[in-house]
N, C-alpha and C positions, 0 to 999 in steps of 0.2 A: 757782719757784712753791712755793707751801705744799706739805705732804706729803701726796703725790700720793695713793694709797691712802685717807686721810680726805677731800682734796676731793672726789675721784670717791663715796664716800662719800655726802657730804653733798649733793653735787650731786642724785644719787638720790632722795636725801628731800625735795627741796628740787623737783623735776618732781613729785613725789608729791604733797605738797602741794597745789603750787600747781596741779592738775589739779582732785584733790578738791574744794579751795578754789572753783576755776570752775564744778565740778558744782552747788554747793552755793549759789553767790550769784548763776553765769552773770557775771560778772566776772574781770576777769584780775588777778593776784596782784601783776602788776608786775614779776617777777621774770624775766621775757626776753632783757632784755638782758645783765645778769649771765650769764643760762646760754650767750647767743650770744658772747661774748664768752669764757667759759671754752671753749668748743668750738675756739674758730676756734684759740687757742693750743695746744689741743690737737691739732688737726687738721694746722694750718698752720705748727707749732713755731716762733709769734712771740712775743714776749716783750712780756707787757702792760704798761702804764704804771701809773704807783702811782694812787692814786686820787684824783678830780676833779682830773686832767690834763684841762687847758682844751683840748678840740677833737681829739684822736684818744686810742687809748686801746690802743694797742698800737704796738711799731716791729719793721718788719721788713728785714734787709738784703738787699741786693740788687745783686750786682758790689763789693760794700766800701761802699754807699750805705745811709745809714739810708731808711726810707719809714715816715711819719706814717699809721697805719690809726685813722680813725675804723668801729667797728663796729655793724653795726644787725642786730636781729633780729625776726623776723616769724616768730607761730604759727599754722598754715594749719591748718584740719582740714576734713572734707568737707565740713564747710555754713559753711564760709568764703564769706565774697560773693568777688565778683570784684575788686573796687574797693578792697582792701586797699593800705595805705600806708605806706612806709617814713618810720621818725621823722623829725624838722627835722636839716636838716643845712644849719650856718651856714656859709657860705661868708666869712665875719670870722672865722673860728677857723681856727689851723694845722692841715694836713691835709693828705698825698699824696691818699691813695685808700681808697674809703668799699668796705666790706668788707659785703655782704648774707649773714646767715645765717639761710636757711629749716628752719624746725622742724615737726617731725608734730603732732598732738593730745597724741603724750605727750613734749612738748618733746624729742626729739631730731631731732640734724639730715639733714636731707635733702638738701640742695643748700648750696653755698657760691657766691657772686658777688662778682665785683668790679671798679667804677668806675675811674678816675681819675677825677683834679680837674677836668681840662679838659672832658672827657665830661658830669660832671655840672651843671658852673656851666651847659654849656650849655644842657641839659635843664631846669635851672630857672630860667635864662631866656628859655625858650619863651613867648609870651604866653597868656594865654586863661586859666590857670586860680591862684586866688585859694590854693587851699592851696601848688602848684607855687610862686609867686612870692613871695610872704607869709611864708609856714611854712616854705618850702625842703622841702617835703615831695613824693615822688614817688612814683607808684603802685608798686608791686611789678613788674607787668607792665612798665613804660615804666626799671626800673632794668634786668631782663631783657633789653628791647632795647640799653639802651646800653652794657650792663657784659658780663662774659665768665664765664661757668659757669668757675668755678678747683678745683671738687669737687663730688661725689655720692655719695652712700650707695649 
C-alpha cells in the first residue's frame, strides 16, 4: 500500500471533507466506498486489487486459498431511515464474498460483515422485491441476517 502515514493522512481530510461537503449540500461526496475499502485492508490486512478490477476489489488468503472480496460500504448516522441499502452487487462478476463495512457520521467504521457468494445469490434471489432482484441490491438489515459480524469498533 502507498505510504501509509500520508494515506492515513489524507484519508482524514478526505472524512473531513466529505462530512462538510454533506453539511453543506445534504448530499454524499461519493467518497464511501474508497474509505470502506481502505479500512477493511486496514483492518483485515487484505491486499486490495489495482484499480477497476472487474467484480471484487481486494483478495484475501485463506488455508493457502486466494478469496475474491468485493467491498461495500454504508454511512449510518442517527437520522439514517431504516431501509438503507447495500450497493448492486452483480452476481456476473468474479467474486468469493461481499465484505459490508458500516461507518459512523464521521466515516469511521463501526462494524465489519461478511457474505459469501452462496448466501447472497440466494438472498437476491428471493422474489418480491424490484431493487433485491433487478439491482442486486440488499438492505443492510437482510445483509446482517445472512452474513457474519467478522468486527467491531
Amino acid at each position: 500500500m502507498a505510504s501509509s502515514k500520508r494515506l492515513v493522512a489524507l484519508l482524514r481530510e478526505v472524512k473531513q471533507l466529505a462530512r462538510e461537503y454533506y453539511e453543506l449540500t445534504e448530499k454524499p461526496l461519493g467518497v464511501t466506498g474508497e474509505i470502506a475499502e481502505y479500512e477493511v485492508a486496514r483492518i483485515l490486512k487484505v491486499n486490495l486489487s489495482s484499480a477497476r478490477q472487474s467484480g471484487y476489489d481486494a483478495v484475501r488468503e485463506v488455508d493457502g486459498e486466494s478469496e475474491l472480496l468485493q467491498i461495500k460500504g454504508r454511512r449510518l448516522t442517527p437520522t439514517s431511515k431504516a431501509s438503507q441499502r447495500v450497493g448492486s452487487i452483480n452476481l456476473e462478476k468474479e467474486w468469493d464474498v461481499v465484505i459490508l463495512v458500516l461507518l459512523d457520521e464521521h466515516f469511521e467504521p463501526t462494524e465489519i460483515y461478511e457474505a459469501g457468494r452462496k448466501a447472497v445469490t440466494a438472498a437476491l434471489a428471493k422474489p418480491g422485491s424490484k431493487a433485491r432482484n433487478e439491482r442486486g441490491s440488499l438492505a443492510v438489515s437482510q445483509f446482517k441476517a445472512i452474513g457474519s459480524r467478522i468486527w467491531s469498533s
